[in-house]
C-alpha positions as CSV (number, residue, x, y, z in Angstrom):
1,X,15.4,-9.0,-2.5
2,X,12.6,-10.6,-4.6
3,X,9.7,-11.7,-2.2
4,X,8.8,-15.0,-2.5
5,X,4.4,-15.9,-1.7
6,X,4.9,-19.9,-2.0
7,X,7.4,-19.1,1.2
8,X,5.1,-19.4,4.6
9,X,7.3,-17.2,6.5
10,X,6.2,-14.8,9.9
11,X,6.2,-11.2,10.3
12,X,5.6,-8.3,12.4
13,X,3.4,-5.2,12.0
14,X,5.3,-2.0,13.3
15,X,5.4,1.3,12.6
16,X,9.1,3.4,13.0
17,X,7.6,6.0,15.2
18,X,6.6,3.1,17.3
19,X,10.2,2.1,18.3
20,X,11.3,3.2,21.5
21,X,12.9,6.4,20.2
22,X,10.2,7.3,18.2
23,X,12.7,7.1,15.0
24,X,14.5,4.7,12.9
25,X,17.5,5.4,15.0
26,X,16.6,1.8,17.0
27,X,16.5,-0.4,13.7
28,X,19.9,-2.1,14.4
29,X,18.4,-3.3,17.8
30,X,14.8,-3.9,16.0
31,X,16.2,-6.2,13.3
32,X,18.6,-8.2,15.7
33,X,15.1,-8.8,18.3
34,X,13.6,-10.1,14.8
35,X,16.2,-12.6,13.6
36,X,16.4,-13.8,17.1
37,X,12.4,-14.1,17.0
38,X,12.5,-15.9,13.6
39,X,10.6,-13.2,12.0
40,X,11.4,-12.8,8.7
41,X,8.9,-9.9,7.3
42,X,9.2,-6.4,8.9
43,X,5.5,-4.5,7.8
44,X,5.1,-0.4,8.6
45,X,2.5,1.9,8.0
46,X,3.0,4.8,4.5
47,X,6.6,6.6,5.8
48,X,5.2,10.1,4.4
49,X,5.4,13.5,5.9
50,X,1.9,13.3,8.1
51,X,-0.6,16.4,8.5
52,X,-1.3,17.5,11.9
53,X,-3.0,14.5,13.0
54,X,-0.1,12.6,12.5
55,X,-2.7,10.0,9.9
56,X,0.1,8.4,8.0
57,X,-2.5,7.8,5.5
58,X,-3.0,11.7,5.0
59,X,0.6,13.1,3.9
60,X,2.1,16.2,2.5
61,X,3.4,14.3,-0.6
62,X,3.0,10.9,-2.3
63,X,6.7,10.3,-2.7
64,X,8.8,12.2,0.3
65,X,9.3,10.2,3.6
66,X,9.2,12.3,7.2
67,X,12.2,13.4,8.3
68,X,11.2,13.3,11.9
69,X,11.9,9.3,11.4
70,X,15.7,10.5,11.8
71,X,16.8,12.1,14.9
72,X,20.1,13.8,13.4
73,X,20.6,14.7,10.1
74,X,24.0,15.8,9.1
75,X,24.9,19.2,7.8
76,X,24.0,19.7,4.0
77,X,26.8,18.9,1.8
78,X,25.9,20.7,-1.5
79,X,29.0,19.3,-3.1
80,X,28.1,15.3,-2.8
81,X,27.9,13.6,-6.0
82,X,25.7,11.4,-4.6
83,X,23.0,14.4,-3.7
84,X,23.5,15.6,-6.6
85,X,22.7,12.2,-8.7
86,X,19.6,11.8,-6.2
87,X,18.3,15.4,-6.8
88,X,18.2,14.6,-10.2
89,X,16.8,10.9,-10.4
90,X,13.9,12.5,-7.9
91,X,13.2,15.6,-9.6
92,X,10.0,14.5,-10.8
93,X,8.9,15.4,-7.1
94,X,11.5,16.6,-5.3
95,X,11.7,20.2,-6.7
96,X,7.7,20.5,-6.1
97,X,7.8,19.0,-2.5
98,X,10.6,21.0,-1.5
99,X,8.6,24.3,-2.9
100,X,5.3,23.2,-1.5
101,X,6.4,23.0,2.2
102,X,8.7,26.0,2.2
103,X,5.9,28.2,0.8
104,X,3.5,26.2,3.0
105,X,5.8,27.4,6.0
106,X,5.6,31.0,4.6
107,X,1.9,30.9,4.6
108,X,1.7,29.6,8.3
109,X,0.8,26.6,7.5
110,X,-2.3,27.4,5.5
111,X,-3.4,25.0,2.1
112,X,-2.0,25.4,-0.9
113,X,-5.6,26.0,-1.9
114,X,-5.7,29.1,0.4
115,X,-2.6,31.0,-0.8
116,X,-2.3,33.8,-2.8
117,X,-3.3,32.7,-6.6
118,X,0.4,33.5,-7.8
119,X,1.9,30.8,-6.0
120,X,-2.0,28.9,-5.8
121,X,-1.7,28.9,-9.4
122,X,2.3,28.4,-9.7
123,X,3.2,31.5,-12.1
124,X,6.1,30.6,-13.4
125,X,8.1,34.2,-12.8
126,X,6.2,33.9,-9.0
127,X,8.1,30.8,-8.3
128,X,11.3,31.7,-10.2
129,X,11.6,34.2,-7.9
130,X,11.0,32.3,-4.6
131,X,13.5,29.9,-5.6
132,X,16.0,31.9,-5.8
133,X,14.8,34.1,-2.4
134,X,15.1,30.5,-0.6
135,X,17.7,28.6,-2.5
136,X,19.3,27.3,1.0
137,X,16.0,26.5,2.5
138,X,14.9,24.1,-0.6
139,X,18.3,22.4,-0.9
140,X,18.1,21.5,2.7
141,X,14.6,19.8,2.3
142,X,16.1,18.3,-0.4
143,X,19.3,17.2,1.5
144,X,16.9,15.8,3.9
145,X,15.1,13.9,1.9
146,X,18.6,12.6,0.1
147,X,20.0,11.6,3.7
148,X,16.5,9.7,4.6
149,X,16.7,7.5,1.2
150,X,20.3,7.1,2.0
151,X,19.5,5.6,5.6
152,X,16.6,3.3,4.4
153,X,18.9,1.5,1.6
154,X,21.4,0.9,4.3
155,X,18.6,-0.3,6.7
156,X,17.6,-2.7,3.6
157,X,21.1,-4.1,3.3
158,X,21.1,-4.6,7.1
159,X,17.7,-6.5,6.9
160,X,18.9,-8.2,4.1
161,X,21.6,-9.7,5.6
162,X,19.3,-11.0,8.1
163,X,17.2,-12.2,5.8
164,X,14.7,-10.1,6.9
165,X,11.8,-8.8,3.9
166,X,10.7,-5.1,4.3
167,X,6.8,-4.8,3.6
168,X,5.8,-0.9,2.6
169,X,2.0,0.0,3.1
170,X,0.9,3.0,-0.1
171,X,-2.5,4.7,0.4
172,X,-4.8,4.7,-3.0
173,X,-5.6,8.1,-2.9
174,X,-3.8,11.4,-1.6
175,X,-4.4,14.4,0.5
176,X,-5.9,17.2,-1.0
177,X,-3.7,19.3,0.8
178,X,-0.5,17.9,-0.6
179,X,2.3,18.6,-2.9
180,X,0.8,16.1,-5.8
181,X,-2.5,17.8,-6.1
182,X,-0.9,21.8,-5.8
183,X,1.7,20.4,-8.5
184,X,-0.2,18.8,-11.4
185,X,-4.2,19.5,-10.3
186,X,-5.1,18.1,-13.9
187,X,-4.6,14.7,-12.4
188,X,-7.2,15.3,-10.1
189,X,-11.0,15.8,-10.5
190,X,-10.6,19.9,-9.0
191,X,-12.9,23.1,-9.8
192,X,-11.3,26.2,-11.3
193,X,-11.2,27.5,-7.2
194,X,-9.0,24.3,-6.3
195,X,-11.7,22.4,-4.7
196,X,-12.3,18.7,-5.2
197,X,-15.9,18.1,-7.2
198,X,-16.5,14.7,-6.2
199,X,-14.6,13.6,-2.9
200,X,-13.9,9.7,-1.7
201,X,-15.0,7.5,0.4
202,X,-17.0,4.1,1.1
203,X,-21.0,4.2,1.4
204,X,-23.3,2.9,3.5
205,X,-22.9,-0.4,5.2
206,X,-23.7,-2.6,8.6
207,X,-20.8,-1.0,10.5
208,X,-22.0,2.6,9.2
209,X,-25.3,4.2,8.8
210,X,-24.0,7.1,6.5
211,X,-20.5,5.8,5.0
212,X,-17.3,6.8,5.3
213,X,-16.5,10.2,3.8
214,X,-12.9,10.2,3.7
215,X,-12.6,14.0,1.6
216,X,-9.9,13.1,-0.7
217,X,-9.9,14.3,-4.5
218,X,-10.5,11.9,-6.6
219,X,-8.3,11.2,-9.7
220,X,-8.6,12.2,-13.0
221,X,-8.7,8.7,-14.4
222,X,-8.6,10.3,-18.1
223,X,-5.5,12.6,-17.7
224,X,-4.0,9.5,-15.9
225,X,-4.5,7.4,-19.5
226,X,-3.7,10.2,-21.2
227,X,0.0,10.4,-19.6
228,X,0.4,6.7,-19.7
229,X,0.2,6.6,-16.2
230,X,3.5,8.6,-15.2
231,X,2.6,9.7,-11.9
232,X,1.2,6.3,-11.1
233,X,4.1,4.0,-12.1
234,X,6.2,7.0,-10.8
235,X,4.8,6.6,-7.3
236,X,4.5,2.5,-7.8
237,X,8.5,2.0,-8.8
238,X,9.4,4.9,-5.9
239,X,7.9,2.6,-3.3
240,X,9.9,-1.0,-4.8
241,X,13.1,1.3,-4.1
242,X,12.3,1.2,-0.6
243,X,10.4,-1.9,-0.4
244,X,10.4,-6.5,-1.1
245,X,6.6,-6.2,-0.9
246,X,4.0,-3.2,-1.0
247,X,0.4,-3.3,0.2
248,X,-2.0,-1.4,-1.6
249,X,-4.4,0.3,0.7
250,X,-8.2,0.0,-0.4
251,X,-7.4,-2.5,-3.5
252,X,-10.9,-2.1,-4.5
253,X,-10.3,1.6,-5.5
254,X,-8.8,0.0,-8.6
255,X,-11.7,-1.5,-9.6
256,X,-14.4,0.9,-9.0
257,X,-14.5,4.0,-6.5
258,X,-17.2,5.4,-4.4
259,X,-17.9,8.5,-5.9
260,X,-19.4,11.4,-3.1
261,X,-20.2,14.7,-4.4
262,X,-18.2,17.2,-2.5
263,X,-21.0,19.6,-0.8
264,X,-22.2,16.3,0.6
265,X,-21.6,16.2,4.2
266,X,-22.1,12.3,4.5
267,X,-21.3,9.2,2.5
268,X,-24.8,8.6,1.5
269,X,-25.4,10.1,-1.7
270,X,-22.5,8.5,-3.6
271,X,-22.4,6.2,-6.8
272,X,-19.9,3.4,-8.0
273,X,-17.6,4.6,-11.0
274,X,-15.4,1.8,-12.9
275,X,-11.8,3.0,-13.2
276,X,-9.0,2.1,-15.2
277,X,-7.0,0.0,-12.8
278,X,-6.6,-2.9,-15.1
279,X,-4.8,-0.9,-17.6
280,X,-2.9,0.5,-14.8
281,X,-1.2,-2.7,-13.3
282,X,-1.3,-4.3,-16.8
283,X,1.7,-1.6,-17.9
284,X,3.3,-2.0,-14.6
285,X,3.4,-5.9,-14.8
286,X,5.6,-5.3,-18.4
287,X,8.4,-4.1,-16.7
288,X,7.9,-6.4,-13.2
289,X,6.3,-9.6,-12.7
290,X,5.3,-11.2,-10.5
291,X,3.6,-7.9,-9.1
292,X,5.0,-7.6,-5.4
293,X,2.0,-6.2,-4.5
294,X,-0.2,-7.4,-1.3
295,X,-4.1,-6.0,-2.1
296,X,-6.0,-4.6,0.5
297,X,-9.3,-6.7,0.0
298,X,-11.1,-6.3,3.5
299,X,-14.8,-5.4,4.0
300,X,-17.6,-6.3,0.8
301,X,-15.9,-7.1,-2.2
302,X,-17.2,-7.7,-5.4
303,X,-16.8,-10.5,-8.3
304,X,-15.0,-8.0,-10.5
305,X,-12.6,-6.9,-7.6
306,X,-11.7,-10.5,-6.8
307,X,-11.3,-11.2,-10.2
308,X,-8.4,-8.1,-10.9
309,X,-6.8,-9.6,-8.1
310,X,-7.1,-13.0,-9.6
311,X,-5.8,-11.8,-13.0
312,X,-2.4,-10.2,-11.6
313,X,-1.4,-13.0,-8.8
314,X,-1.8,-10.5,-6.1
315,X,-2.2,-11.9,-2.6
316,X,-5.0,-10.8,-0.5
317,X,-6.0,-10.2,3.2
318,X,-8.1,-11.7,6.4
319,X,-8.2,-10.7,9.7
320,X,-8.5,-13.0,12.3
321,X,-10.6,-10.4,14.6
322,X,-13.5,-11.1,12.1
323,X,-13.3,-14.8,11.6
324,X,-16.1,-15.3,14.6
325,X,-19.1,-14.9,13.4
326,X,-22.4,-17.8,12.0
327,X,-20.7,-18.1,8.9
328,X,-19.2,-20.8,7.3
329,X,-17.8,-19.0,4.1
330,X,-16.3,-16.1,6.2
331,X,-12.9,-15.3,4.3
332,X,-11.3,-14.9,7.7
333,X,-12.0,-18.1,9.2
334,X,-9.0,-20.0,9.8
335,X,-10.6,-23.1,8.0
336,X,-10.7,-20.7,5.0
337,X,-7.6,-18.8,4.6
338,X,-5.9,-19.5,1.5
339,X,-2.1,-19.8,1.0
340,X,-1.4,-16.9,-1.1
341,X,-2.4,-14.7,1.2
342,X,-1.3,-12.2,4.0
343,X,-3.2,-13.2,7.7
344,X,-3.1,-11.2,11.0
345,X,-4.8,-11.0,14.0
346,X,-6.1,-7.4,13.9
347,X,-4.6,-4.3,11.9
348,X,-3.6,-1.0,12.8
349,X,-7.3,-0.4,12.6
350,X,-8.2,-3.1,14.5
351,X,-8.0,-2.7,19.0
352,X,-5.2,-5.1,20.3
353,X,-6.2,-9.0,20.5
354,X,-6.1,-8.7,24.1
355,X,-8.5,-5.3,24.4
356,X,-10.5,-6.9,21.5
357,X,-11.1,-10.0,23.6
358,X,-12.2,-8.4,26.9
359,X,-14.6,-6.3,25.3
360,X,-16.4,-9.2,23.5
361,X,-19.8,-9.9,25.2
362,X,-20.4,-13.3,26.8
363,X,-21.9,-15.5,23.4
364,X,-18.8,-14.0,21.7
365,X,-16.6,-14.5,23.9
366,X,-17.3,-18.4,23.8
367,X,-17.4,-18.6,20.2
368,X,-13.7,-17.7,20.1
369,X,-12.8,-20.1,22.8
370,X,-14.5,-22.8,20.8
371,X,-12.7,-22.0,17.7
372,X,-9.4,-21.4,19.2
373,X,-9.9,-24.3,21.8
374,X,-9.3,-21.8,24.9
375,X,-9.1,-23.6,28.3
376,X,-9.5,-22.0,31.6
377,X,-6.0,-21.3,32.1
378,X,-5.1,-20.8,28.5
379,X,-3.5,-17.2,27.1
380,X,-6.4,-16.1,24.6
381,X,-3.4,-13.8,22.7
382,X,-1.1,-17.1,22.4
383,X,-4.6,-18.5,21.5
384,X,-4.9,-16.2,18.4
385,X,-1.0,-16.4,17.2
386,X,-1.0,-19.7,17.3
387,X,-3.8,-20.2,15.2
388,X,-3.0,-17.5,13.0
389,X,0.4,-19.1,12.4
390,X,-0.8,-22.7,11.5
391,X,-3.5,-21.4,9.0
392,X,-2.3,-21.9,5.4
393,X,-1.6,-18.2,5.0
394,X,2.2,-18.1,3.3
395,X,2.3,-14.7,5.2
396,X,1.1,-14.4,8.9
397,X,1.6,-11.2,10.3
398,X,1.1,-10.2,14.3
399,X,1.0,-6.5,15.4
400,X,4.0,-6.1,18.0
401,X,1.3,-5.1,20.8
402,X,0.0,-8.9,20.2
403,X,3.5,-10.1,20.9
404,X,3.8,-7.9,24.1
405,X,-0.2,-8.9,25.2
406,X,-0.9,-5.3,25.4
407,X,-4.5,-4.2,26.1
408,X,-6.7,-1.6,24.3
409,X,-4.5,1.8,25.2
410,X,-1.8,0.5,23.5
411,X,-4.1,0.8,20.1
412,X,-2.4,2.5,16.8
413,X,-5.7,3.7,15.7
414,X,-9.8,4.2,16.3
415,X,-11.1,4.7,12.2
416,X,-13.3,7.6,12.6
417,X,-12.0,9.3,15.8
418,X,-10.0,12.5,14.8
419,X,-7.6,12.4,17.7
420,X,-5.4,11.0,19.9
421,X,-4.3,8.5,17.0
422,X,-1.1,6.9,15.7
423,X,0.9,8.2,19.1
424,X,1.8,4.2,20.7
425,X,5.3,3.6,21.3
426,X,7.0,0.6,22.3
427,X,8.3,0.6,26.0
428,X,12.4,1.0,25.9
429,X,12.6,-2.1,27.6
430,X,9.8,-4.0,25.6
431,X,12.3,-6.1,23.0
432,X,14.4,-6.9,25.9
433,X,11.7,-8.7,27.9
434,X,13.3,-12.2,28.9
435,X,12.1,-15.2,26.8
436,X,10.2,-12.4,24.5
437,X,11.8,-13.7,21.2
438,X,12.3,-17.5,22.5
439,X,8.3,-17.5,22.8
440,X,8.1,-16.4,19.2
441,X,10.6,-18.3,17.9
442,X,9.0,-21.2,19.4
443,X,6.0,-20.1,17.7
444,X,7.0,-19.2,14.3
445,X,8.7,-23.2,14.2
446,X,6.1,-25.1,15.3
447,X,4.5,-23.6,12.9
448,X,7.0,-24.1,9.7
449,X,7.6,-20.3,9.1
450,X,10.9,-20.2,10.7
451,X,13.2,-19.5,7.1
452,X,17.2,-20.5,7.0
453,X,19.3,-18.4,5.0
């Protein structure tokens, strides 16, 4: 279902494993509460198979989803035509994913990185022969992965029908530890050992004194050119079968990319390096255009960023949680949200509107009331909405905790804190609250974003 930008419709920001059960077994219920609410954009977090700290921005593979999203699976049917078709149409990663984790599972766990070097280094008679050692094991990753695609094109259809938009989030770089990396390291920038030589990340800036050193490897922009971008368009065309509209995380990445060296500890001692992203989305807009790509723009960005985004039509960002500050050109003032754009109140990096509010000090505190014209006895989260809703953003987007007026503990994530993140889950009872989706409804009309079929 082609997304339309010059649509001003409402959505919500949700992630699967923050249903009730945990798994996409409640998405009948989910999409019915949404229709009823008048929301017509359903936005998640990367589906991929997470590492132990459940970051679904660090996964084991670019391309497979998690099967934990699915609380049965049914028995491997090795005869299905349609498996068959699928294995085939995915072999580009399916064969290498459904290696990596078994011999991952043989190795307890450890990185592909720290195996032995047959299997580090993928000798061909090595893996031949683990293959056929562990011929069920493989086909029933793959069978998994066949029976998760399977449910998420259903799920579309369903949506569909409802004329509901789904509204897929894709990291810019991968895990080092990951299927993509152990199966083609040439497309990385890697030592002889494995190892990444120069790592990512953001440098220094007002919120951090040292950067963010996030460790990924970074690409190897000249292999990537040299293969016409196969992996890329690959991994771009894999996400547009599962969903209307893709966000690409850290947009600027396409531009230029923080480059850390890798026995750096902090972000500090980095440089900018341009990258080929131009040439990238150029080849992908000859086979799709308009682009349904949302780009990830938040934090400093630079002329030549803003003006990739310009040249491919591609919607940007703002955050309503950093509208309040002494300036007037602030990209997330309400005043200055453009239409082709996608708004929220906060992210899933961002606390909840209502913990964010009661942690503001005083001067703050009664800056937001100004803008948002907050009376005594006025709800600051219906505040927020509200505005968000009437800005001329064609997309405005509201985490499901704002809906609810949850405070801070029902956070997604703290950026920089190593635990105890991406866990919230919706209370069974939460989508069922009475007048929950007549209060949005209400919302999303008065604000023109309700859309008829």
């Amino acid at each position: 279902m082609a997304y339309d930008f010059s649509q001003r419709r409402a959505g919500v920001l949700l992630h699967p494993t923050s249903l009730p059960s945990g798994t996409l077994d409640d998405s009948d219920s989910w999409l019915d509460f949404m229709q009823a609410s008048g929301l017509s954009v359903w936005q998640v977090l990367p589906l991929g198979v997470p590492q132990e700290d459940l970051s679904p921005y660090q996964c084991l593979s670019a391309f497979a989803t998690n099967p934990k999203l699915l609380s049965h699976i049914p028995p491997c049917q090795p005869d299905d035509s349609g498996f068959a078709d699928f294995c085939t149409q995915e072999g580009d990663w399916l064969d290498d994913y459904a290696l990596f984790v078994t011999i991952k599972e043989q190795q307890q766990g450890k990185a592909w990185y720290d195996w032995p070097q047959k299997y580090k280094q993928r000798d061909p008679d090595t893996l031949q022969r683990f293959r056929q050692q562990h011929q069920g094991v493989l086909q029933e990753i793959c069978w998994q992965q066949y029976q998760l695609h399977q449910y998420w094109q259903e799920l579309r259809t369903r949506a569909e029908a409802r004329n509901i938009h789904l509204f897929g989030d894709m990291p810019i770089f991968v895990a080092h530890d990951s299927a993509d990396v152990w199966a083609c390291p040439q497309r990385f920038l890697l030592n002889d050992e494995g190892q990444p030589t120069w790592v990512t990340g953001v440098p220094p800036d007002y919120f951090s004194e040292t950067g963010q050193r996030w460790g990924n490897p970074h690409y190897n922009w000249d292999y990537h050119l040299q293969e016409g971008f196969r992996w890329w368009l690959a991994r771009l065309q894999h996400h547009f079968r599962w969903f209307d509209l893709v966000r690409i995380d850290h947009f600027r990445g396409l531009q230029a990319v923080w480059m850390i060296p890798a026995d750096e500890d902090t972000a500090i001692h980095g440089h900018w390096q341009e990258v080929p992203g131009d040439a990238l989305l150029a080849e992908l807009q000859a086979d799709m255009d308009p682009l349904p790509l949302v780009a990830e723009d938040l934090g400093i960005i630079t002329a030549e960023v803003k003006a990739l985004k310009k040249k491919y039509g591609l919607p940007g960002m703002a955050v309503l949680q950093f509208a309040f500050d002494a300036f007037e050109d602030n990209p997330h003032k309400p005043v200055n949200i453009s239409p082709k754009c996608a708004a929220y109140t906060g992210t899933h990096d961002n606390d909840t509107t209502l913990g964010w509010y009661q942690t503001l000090d005083e001067q703050t505190r009664q800056r937001v009331n100004d803008m948002l014209h907050i009376q005594d006895d006025d709800d600051p989260v219906d505040a927020m909405i509200e505005t968000l809703f009437h800005t001329r953003a064609s997309l405005a987007v509201v985490p499901m905790q704002d809906f609810l007026k949850l405070g801070s503990k029902a956070r997604m994530n703290i950026p920089g804190v190593a635990e105890g993140n991406w866990r919230w889950r919706m209370h069974p009872q939460a989508i069922s609250t009475p007048g929950l989706p007549e209060r949005i409804l209400e919302q999303v009309s008065n604000s023109k974003r309700k859309v008829t079929p």
